[in-house]
PATI-90148 format. One line per 2 residues: number of its first residue (from 1); for each residue x, y, z of C-alpha. Coordinates in nm, 2 decimals. Layout:
BEGIN
NUM) X,Y,Z; ...
// end
This chain:
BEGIN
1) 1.44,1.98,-2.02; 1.10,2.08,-2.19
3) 1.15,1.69,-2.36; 1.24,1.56,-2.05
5) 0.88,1.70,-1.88; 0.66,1.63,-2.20
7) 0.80,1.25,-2.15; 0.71,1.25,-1.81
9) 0.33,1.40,-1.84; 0.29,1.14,-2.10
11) 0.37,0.86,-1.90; 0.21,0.99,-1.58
13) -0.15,0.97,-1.78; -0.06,0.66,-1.89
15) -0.06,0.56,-1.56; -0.39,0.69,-1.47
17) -0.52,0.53,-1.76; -0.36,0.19,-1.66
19) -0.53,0.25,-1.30; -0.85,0.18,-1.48
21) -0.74,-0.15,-1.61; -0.61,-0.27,-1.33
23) -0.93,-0.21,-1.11; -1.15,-0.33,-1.38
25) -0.97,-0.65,-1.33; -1.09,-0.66,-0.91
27) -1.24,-1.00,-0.94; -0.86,-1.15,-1.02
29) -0.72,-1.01,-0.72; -0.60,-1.18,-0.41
31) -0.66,-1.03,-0.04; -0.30,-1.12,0.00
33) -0.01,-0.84,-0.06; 0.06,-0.64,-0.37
35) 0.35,-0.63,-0.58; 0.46,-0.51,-0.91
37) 0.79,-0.63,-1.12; 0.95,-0.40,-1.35
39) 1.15,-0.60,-1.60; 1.41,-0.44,-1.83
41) 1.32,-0.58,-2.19; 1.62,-0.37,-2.34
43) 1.86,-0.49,-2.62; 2.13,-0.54,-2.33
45) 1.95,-0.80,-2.15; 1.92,-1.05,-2.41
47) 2.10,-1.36,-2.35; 2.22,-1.41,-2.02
49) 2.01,-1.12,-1.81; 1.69,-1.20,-1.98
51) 1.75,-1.58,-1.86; 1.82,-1.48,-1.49
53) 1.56,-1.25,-1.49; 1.33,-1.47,-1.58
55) 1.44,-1.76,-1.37; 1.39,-1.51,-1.09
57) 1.05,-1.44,-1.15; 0.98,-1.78,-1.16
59) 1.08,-1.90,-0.83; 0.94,-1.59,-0.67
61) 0.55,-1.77,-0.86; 0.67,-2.09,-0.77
63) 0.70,-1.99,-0.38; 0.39,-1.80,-0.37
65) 0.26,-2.05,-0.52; 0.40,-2.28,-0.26
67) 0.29,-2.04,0.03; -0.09,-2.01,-0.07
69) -0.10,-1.65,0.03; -0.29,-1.49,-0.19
71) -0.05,-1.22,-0.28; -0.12,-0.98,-0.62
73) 0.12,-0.96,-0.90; 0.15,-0.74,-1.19
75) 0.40,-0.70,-1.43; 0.57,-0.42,-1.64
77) 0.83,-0.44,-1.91; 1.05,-0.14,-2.04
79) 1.27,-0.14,-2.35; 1.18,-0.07,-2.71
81) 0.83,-0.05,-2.53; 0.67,0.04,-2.19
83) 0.35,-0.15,-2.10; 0.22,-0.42,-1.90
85) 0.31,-0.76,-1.96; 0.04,-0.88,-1.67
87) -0.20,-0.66,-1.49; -0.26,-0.75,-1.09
89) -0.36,-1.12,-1.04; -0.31,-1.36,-0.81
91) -0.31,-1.59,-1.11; 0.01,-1.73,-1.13
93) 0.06,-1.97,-1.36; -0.14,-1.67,-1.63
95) 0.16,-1.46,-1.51; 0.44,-1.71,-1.58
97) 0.30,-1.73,-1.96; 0.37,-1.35,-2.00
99) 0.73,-1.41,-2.02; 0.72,-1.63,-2.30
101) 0.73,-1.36,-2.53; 0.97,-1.12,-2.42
103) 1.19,-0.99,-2.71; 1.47,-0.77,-2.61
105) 1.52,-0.48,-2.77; 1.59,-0.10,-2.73
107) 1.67,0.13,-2.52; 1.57,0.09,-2.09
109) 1.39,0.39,-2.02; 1.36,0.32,-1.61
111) 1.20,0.60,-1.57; 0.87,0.52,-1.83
113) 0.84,0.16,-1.60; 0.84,0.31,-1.22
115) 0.60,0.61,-1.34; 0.38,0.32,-1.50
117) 0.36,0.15,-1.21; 0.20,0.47,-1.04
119) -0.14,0.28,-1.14; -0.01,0.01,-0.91
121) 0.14,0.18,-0.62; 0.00,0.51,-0.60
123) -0.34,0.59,-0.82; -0.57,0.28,-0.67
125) -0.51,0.01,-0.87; -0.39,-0.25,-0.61
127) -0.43,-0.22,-0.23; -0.26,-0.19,0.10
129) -0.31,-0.47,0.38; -0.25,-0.47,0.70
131) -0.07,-0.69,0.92; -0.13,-0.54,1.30
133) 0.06,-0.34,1.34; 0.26,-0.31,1.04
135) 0.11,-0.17,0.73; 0.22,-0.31,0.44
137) 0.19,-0.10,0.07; 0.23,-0.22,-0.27
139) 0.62,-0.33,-0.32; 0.79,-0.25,-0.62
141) 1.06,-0.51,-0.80; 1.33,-0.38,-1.06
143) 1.55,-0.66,-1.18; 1.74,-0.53,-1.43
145) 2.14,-0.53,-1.54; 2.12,-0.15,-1.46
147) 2.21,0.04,-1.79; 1.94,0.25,-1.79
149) 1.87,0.59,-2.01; 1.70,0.86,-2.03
151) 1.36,0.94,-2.17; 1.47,1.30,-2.36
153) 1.76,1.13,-2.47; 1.82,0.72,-2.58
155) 2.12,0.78,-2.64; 2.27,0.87,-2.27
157) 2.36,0.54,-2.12; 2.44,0.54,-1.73
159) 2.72,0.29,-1.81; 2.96,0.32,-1.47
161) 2.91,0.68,-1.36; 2.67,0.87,-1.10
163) 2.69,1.19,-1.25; 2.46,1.17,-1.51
165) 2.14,1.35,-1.51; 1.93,1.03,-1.59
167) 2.05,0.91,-1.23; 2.02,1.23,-1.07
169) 1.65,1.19,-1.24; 1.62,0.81,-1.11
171) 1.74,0.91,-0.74; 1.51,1.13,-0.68
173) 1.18,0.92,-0.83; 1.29,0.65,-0.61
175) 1.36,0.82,-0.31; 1.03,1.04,-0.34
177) 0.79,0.71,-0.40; 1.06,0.50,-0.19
179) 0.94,0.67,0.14; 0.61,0.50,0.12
181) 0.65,0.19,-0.09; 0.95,-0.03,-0.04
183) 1.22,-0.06,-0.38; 1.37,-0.42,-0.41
185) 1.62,-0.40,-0.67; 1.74,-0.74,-0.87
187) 2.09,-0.74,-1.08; 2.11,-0.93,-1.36
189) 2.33,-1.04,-1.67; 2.70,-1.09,-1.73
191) 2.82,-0.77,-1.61; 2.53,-0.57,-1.40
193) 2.62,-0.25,-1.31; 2.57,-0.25,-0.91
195) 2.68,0.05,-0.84; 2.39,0.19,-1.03
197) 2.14,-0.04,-0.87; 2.27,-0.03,-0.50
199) 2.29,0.38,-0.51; 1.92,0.32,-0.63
201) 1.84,0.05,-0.35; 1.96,0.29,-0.05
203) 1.74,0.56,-0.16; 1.41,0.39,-0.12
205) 1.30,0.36,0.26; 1.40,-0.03,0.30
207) 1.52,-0.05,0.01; 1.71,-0.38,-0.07
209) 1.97,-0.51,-0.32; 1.98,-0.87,-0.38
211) 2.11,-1.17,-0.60; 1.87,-1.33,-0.90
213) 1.94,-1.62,-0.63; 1.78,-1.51,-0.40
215) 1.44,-1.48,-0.54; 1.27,-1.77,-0.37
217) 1.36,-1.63,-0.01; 1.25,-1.28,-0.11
219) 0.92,-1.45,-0.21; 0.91,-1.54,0.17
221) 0.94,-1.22,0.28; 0.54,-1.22,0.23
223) 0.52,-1.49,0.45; 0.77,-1.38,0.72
225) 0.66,-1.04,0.74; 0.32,-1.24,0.89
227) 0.56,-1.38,1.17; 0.70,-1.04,1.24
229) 0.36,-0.88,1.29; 0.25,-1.17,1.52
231) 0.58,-1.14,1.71; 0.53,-0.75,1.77
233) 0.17,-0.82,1.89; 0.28,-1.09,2.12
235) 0.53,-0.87,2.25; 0.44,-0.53,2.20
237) 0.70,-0.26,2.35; 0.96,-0.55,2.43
239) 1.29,-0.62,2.28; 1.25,-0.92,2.02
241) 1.60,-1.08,1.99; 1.70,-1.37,1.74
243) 1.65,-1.60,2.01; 1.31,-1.51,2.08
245) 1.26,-1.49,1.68; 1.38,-1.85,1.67
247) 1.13,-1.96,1.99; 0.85,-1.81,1.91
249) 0.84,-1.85,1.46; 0.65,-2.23,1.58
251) 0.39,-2.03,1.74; 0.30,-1.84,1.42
253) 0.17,-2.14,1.23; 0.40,-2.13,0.92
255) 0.64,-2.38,1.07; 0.96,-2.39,1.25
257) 1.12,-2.16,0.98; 1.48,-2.15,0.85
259) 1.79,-1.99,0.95; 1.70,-1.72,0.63
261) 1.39,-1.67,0.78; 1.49,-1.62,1.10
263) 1.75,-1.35,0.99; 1.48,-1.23,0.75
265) 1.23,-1.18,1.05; 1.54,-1.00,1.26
267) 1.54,-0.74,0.95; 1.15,-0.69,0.95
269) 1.17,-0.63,1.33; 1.50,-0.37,1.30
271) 1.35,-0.17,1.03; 0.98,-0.17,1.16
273) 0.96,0.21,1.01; 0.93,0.08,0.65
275) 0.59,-0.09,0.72; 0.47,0.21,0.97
277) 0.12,0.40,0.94; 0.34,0.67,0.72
279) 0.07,0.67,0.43; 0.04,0.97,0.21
281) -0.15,1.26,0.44; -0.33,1.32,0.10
283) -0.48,1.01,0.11; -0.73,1.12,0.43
285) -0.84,1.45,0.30; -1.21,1.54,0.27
287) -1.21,1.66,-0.08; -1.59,1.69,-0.17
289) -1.91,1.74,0.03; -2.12,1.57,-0.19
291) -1.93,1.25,-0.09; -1.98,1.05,0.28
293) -1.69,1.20,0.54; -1.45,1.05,0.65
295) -1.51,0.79,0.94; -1.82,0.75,0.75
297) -1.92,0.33,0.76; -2.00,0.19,0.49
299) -2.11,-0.18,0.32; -2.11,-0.30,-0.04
301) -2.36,-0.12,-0.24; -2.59,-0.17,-0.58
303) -2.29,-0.16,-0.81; -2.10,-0.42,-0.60
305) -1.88,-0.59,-0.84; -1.53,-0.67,-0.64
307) -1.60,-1.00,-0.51; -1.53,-1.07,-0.16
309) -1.25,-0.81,-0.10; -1.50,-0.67,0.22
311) -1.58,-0.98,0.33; -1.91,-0.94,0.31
313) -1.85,-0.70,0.62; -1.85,-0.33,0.68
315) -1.57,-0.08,0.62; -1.49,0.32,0.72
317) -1.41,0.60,0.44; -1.10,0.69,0.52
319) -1.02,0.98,0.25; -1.13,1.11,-0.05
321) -0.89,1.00,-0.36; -0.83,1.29,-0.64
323) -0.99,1.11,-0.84; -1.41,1.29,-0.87
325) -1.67,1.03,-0.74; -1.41,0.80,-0.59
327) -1.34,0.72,-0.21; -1.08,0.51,0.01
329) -1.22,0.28,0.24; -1.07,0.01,0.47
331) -1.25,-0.27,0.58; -1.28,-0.43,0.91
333) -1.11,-0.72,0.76; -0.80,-0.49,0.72
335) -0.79,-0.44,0.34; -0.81,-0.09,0.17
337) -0.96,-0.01,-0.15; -1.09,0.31,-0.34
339) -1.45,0.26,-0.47; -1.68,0.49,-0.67
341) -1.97,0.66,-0.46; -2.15,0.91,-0.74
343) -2.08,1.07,-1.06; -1.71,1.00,-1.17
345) -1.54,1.14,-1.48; -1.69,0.85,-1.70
347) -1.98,0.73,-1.53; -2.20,0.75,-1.23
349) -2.21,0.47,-1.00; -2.25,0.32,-0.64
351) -2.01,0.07,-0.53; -2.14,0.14,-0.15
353) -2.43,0.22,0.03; -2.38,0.41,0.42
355) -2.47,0.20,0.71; -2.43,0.29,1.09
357) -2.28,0.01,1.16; -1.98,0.13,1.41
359) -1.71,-0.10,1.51; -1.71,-0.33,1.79
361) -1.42,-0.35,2.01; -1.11,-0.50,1.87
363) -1.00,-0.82,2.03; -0.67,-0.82,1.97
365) -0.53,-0.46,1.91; -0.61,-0.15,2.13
367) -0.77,0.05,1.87; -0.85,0.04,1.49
369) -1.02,0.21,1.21; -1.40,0.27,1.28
371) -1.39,0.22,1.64; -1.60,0.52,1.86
373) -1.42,0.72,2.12; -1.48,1.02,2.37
375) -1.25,1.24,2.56; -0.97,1.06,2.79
377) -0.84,1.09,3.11; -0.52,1.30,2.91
379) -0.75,1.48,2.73; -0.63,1.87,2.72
381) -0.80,2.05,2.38; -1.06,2.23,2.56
383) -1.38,2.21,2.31; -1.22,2.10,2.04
385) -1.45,1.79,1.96; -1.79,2.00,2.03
387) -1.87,1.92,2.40; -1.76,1.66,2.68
389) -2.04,1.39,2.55; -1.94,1.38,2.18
391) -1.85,1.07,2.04; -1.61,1.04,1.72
393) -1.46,0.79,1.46; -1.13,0.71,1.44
395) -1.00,0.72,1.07; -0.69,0.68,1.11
397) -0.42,0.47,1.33; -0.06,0.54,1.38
399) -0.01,0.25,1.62; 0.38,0.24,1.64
401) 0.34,0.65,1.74; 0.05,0.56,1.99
403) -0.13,0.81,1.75; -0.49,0.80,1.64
405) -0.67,1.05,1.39; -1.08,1.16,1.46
407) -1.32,1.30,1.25; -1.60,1.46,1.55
409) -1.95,1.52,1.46; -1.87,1.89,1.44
411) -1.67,1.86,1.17; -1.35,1.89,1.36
413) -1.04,1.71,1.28; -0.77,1.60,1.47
415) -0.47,1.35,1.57; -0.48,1.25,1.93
417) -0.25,1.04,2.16; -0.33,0.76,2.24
419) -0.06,0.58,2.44; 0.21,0.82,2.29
421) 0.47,0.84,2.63; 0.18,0.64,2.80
423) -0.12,0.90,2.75; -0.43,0.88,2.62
425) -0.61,1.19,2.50; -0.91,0.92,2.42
427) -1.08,0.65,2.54; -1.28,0.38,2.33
429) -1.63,0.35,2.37; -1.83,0.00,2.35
431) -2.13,0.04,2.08; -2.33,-0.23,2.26
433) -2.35,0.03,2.50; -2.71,0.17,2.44
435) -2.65,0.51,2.58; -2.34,0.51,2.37
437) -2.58,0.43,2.06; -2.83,0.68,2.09
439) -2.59,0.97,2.17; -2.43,0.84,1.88
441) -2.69,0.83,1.63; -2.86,1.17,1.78
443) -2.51,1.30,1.64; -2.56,1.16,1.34
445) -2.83,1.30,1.25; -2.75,1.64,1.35
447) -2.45,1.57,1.15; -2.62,1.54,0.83
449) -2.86,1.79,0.87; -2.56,2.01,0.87
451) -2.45,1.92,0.58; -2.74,1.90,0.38
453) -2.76,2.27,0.52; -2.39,2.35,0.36
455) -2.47,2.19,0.04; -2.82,2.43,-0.04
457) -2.67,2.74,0.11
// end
């Protein structure tokens, strides 16, 4: 056991380490989606797996390729060694040449690969997008023949059985990381072990277990999770059957679509959950005062160095990460990042700068991230946001819950409904409104004065 937890710590830093990497490497990434492959590069696979395998991966480049939506891909291999074969890019044809070299070999420490990929998924190194209103997080992509073992012991092979604790250990990583970022699991090889795999698959929230076939239409999941989100928004709170699917996918502008991605559209729409506002609560915490709040707006500052990821626009801090001197923010345009804002455990630099900038009215969704609101016609938590004039910022949107989080000027905290069972605790207020503006920046002020208050005291 005490092995067991040493190998973990080890590869959890490493993963913290590879965040670093991956966001030094900003300027490569696309706005599109992110996902990371996990290839087993284990003395099993060589031959026939290693072949599929990489025949998969290649179709799934060749689509996105084909598609030109800008999605991110990074790669990690785990056999004799445990390290990235391709940080995130949306360089394809860079990402194809990292297979060249794969040399199988080893044991296939599963484990070592989906903590690894933590600097993907879960520490800041790629993003999550949004496509109103589903939210869509980094993906993660095992293709593998399954015979995995253990990192205290090389020598315990799964084989056929679920009793092992390497699977017990496997279960429960997926299942715990599976409830925010879909697992897609790829067999491979002469003789893959698919029970192993598909007992993996059903743990992850939308989990999936598909062929090395295959690959290409999973590629198009990017794409035809697009035509879902336009079909919800087109028809929000009706029932979307296949033949509306198969009406309306013209209307998206990606073409008339085929029968797999009509059914593949039916399976976004069933299993909407998997792409809800779930996020990690830890991700909106206020951590330190000496950073800007959340609901805080900001725009690219003096150490600006990411490209066009804000699209030149403004965005809204939306939590503090663990990380010292680093925030999340997401930007008008929908994308979310974690930037540095002050002294972090290796430098000190400004990636923003504040600006009171709030958010105009969204066209077409209700609500969104950075818009201003004041007590609704539902409203029923007495003083709670400071008086009946204060205005707040919405952080946070849980869309498919009618759910929206606020950060007041007093400090205060709290979700509210807004059309949860048709009430609204809220109402959204129109900042070319000048009355609106000048309460608002009044409040500002006041707000920082506060604060600069707490921080000598």
């Amino acid at each position: 056991m005490e092995k067991q937890l040493f190998g973990r710590l080890f590869w959890e830093n490493k993963a913290i380490g590879e965040t670093f990497e991956n966001k030094k490497r900003k300027h490569e990434h696309g706005s599109g989606f992110c996902t990371v492959f996990i290839l087993d590069t284990s003395e099993t696979m060589a031959g026939e797996g290693l072949h599929q395998m990489k025949k998969a991966l290649w179709d799934i480049l060749d689509e996105y390729k084909t598609l030109c939506l800008d999605d991110n891909v990074a790669v990690i291999g785990f056999g004799a060694e445990t390290k990235f074969l391709h940080y995130y890019s949306n360089r394809y044809s860079s990402i194809e040449k990292c297979l060249d070299n794969i040399d199988c070999k080893g044991p296939s420490p599963l484990e070592s690969g989906i903590i690894l990929s933590y600097s993907c998924i879960k520490h800041g190194g790629g993003h999550t997008s949004n496509v109103h209103p589903l939210v869509i997080r980094a993906r993660v992509v095992v293709i593998s023949d399954g015979n995995f073992m253990g990192l205290s012991d090389p020598k315990e092979s799964l084989e056929t059985t679920t009793e092992s604790e390497t699977f017990d250990i496997l279960l429960a990583l997926v299942g715990s990381q599976g409830e925010l970022n879909p697992f897609t699991f790829i067999p491979v090889g002469r003789n893959p072990n698919n029970r192993i795999l598909g007992a993996l698959a059903a743990a992850a929230k939308g989990g999936r277990l598909i062929g090395w076939e295959e690959a290409r239409q999973y590629a198009r999941l990017s794409l035809n999770i697009r035509v879902a989100g336009h079909l919800l928004s087109q028809f929000c709170g009706e029932t979307i059957t296949e033949e509306v699917v198969r009406k309306q996918y013209p209307s998206s502008g990606h073409g008339t679509g085929t029968w797999k991605d009509i059914n593949q559209v039916c399976e976004i729409l069933n299993e909407k959950e998997v792409y809800d506002e779930d996020e990690d609560d830890g991700d909106f915490k206020e951590r330190y005062s000496t950073m800007p709040c959340v609901g805080t707006r900001v725009r690219r500052g003096r150490d600006w160095h990411y490209g066009n990821q804000d699209s030149n626009g403004v965005g809204t801090v939306i939590g503090h990460t663990n990380l010292v001197g680093v925030i999340l923010v997401e930007w008008d345009n929908g994308r979310r990042y974690d930037y540095r804002y002050g002294r972090t455990m290796i430098e000190e630099a400004y990636d923003l700068v504040i600006c009171d900038e709030p958010r105009p009215i969204p066209r077409n969704k209700p609500i969104a991230i950075g818009c201003l609101v004041r007590r609704g016609l539902d409203w029923q938590w007495g003083d709670q946001n400071g008086s009946k004039d204060s205005i707040g910022t919405v952080y946070r949107v849980r869309e498919l819950r009618g759910e929206i989080y606020v950060r007041w000027p007093n400090g205060v905290k709290g979700n509210y409904r807004f059309g949860h069972k048709n009430k609204y605790d809220l109402f959204i207020c129109d900042p070319q409104d000048p009355e609106v503006m000048e309460t608002y920046k009044s409040q500002k002020e006041t707000m920082y004065k506060d604060r600069k208050g707490e921080k000598s005291s």
